[in-house]
C-alpha positions as a Markdown table, in Angstrom:
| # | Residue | x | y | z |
|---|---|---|---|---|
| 1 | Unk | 2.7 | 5.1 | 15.0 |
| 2 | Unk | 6.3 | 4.4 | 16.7 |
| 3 | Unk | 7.8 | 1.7 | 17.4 |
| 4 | Unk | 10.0 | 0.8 | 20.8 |
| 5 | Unk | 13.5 | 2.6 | 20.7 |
| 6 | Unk | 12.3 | 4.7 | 18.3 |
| 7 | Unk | 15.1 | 7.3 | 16.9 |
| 8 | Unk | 15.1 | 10.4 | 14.6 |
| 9 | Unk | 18.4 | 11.1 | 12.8 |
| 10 | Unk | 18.4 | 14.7 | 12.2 |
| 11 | Unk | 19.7 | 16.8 | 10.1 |
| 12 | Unk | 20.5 | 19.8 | 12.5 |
| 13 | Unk | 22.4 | 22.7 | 11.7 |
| 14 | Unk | 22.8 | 26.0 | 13.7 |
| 15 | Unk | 20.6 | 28.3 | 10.5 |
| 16 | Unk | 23.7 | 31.1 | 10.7 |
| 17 | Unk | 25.9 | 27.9 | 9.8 |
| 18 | Unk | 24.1 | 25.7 | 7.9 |
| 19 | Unk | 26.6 | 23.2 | 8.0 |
| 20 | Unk | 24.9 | 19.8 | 8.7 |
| 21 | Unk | 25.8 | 18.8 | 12.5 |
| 22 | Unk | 23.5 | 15.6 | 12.8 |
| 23 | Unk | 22.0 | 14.8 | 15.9 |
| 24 | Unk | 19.7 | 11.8 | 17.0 |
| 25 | Unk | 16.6 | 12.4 | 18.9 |
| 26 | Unk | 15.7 | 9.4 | 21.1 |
| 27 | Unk | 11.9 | 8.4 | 22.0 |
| 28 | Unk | 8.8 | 10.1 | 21.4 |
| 29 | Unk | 9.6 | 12.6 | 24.5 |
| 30 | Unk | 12.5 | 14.1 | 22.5 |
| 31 | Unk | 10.5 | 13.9 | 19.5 |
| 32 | Unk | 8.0 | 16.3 | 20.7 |
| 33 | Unk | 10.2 | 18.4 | 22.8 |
| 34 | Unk | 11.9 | 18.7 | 18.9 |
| 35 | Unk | 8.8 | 19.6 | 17.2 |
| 36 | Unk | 7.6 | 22.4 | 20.0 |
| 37 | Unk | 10.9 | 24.1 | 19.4 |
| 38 | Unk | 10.3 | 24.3 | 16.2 |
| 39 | Unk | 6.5 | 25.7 | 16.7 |
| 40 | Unk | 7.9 | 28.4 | 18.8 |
| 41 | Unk | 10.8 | 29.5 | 16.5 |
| 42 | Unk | 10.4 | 28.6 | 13.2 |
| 43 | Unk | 7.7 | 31.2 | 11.3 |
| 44 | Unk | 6.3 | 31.3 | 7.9 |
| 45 | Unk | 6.8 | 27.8 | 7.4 |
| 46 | Unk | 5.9 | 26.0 | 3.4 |
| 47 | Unk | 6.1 | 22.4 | 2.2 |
| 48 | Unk | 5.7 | 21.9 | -1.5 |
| 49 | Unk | 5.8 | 19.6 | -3.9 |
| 50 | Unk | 5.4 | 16.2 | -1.4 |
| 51 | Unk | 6.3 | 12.8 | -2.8 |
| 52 | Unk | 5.5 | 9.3 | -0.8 |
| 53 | Unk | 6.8 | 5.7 | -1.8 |
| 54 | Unk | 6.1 | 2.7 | 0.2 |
| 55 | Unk | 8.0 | -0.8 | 0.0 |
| 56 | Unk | 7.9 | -3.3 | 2.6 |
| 57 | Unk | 9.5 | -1.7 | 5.6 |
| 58 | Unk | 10.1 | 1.5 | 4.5 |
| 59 | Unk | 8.2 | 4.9 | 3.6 |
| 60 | Unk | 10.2 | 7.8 | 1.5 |
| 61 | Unk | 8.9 | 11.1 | 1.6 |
| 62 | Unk | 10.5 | 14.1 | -0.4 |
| 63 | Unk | 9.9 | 17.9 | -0.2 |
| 64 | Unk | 10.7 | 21.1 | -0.6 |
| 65 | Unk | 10.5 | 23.2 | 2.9 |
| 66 | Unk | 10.7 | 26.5 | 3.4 |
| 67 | Unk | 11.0 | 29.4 | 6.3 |
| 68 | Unk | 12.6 | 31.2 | 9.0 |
| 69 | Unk | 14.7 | 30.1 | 11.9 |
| 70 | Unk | 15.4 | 32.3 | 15.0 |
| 71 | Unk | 15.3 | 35.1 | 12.4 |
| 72 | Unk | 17.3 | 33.1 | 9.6 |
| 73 | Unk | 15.6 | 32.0 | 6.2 |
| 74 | Unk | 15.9 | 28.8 | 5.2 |
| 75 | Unk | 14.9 | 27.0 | 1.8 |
| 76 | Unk | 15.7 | 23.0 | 1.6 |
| 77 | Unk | 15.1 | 20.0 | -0.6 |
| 78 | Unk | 14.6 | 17.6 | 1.9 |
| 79 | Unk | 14.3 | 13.5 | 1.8 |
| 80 | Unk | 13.3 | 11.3 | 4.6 |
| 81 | Unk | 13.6 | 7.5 | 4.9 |
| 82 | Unk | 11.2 | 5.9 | 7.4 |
| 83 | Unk | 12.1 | 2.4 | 8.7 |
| 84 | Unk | 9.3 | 0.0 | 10.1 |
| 85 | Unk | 9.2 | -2.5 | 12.1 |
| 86 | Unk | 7.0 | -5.8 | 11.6 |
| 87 | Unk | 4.0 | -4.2 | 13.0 |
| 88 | Unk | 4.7 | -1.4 | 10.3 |
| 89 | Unk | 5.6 | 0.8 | 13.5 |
| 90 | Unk | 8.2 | 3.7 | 12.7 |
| 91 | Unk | 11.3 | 2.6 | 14.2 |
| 92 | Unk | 13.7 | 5.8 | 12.7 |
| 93 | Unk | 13.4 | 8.5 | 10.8 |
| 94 | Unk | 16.7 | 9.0 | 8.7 |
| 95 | Unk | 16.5 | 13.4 | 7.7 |
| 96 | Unk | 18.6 | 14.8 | 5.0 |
| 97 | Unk | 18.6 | 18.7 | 3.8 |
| 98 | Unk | 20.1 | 20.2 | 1.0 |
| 99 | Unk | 19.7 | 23.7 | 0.2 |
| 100 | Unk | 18.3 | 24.8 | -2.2 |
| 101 | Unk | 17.7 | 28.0 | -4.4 |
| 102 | Unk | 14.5 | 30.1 | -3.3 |
């Protein structure tokens, strides 16, 4: 599914300051050492209301995510922008978060 030089442009924030900090998450290795984090500390975890659009070369997905992290609770609208390659392989993943009300 990804492509060479693959990159995820996060939208990381420390959750007792939300304030967006970036980050960029290089290769699949960082990818998944990303996504065990969050299997370890983030509990209760809801997506709703999930939205796809596809154009040639990129995949849109919105949502609304929900949870706790390390004990703070969280509640986003959240919007990420895939980019392919020209074997359709994902090449970045652009993240943005907004809070939003519970």
């Amino acid at each position: 599914v990804l492509g060479p030089g693959f990159e995820w442009h996060m939208h990381t924030f420390d959750p007792k300051n939300p304030t967006p900090t970036g980050g960029i998450l290089r290769g699949i290795d960082e990818m998944v050492v990303e996504l065990e984090r969050r299997k370890a500390e983030w509990i209760g975890v809801k997506f709703e209301g999930l939205n796809e659009h596809f154009a040639p070369g990129l995949i849109t997905q919105s949502f609304t995510i929900s949870g706790n992290d390390r004990g703070t609770r969280f509640h986003v609208a959240a919007v990420d922008l895939y980019t392919l390659n020209r074997d359709d392989r994902i090449i970045k993943k652009d993240t943005y978060w907004k809070h939003a009300a519970p």
